[in-house]
N, C-alpha and C positions, 0 to 999 in steps of 0.2 A: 277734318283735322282742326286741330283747335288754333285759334290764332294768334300771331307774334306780339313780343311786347316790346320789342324793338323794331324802330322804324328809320328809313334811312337821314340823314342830321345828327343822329343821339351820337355821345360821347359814349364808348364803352370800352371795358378794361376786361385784358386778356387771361382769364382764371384758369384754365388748364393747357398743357405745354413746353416743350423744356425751358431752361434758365434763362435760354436771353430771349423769347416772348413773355414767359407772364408776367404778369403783372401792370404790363407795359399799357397805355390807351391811345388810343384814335377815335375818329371821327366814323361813322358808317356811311356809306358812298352806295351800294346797292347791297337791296334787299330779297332774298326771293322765299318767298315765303312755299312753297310747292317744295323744295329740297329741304326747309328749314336751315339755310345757310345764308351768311353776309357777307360783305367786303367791305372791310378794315381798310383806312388808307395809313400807308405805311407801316403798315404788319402783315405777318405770312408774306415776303415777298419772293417770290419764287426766279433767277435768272434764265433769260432765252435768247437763244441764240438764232441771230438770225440773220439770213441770207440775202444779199442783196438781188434785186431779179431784173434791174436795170442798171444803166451807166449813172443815172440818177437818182436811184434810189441808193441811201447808206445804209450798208450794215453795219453786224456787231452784237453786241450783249446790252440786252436792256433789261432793267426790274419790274416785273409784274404783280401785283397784288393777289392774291388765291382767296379762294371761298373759305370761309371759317365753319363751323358748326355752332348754332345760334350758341348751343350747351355751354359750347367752351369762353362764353365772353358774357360781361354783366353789364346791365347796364349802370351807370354814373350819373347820381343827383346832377342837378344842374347848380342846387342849395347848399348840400351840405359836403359835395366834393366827395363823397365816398362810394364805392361800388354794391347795388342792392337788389335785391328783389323788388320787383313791381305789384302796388296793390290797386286794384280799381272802386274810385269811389265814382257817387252817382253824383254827376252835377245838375246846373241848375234847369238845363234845358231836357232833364232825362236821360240824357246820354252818359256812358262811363267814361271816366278819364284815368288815366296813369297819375299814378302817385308815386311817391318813395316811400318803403317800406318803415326807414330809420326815422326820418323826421316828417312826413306827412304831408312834404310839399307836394302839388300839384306839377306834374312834370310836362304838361299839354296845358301850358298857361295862356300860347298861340291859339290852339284851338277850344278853349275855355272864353277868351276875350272873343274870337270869329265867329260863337254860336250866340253869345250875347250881343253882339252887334246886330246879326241877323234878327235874331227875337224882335231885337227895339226897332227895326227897321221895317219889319213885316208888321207891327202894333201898329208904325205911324201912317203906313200906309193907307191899313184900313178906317183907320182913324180920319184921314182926311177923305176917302172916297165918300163916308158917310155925312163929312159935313160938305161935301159938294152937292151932294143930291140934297140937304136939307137947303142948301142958299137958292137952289135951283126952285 
């Protein structure tokens, strides 16, 4: 199976659906990628009724959030505030990153700045191992 281009964090926007979801955004909260489904916080919320099973526990009706279908939701620049297709360019470490489609921002700028950190930290390392054995 190919994999998601949404991961849980992202802002995304509700593209297919009737009139009082689309369009609408939230936050993603979990991911599963095996079903190709999300959860949207505060969308798709579905009510449930439920039973109390003790003197101390309370019942009543509570809102639930429901699985989405990745299909039906886009993801949202974090730049340019608009809903897009994801393109992967190759960063510096090799690795692919998420882009936006519209404007070209780097939308894993978290994990753009984490693998560069790592790089410069694994150079210094051995950078200094080597001048240990040289003073030694």
């Amino acid at each position: 199976m190919a994999s998601m281009n949404i991961r849980s964090g992202d802002t995304v926007e509700v593209i297919v659906g009737n009139v009082n979801s689309r369009g609408k955004r939230g936050k993603v909260i979990v991911v599963d990628p095996e079903t190709h489904r999300v959860v949207v916080e505060g969308l798709n919320l579905v009510t449930k009724h439920r039973k109390p099973r003790s003197a101390q526990e309370q019942g009543g009706r509570f809102e639930q959030p429901r699985m989405i279908d990745v299909s039906n939701v886009m993801l949202v620049c974090p730049k340019c505030n608009q809903a897009t297709r994801v393109n992967h360019v190759l960063g510096d470490n090799g690795k692919y990153l998420r882009s936006c489609h519209k404007c070209g921002a780097v939308i894993d700028a978290r994990a753009e700045k984490k693998q560069t950190r790592t790089a410069k930290a694994k150079g210094t390392s051995k950078k200094s191992k080597k001048t240990q054995a040289d003073e030694e």
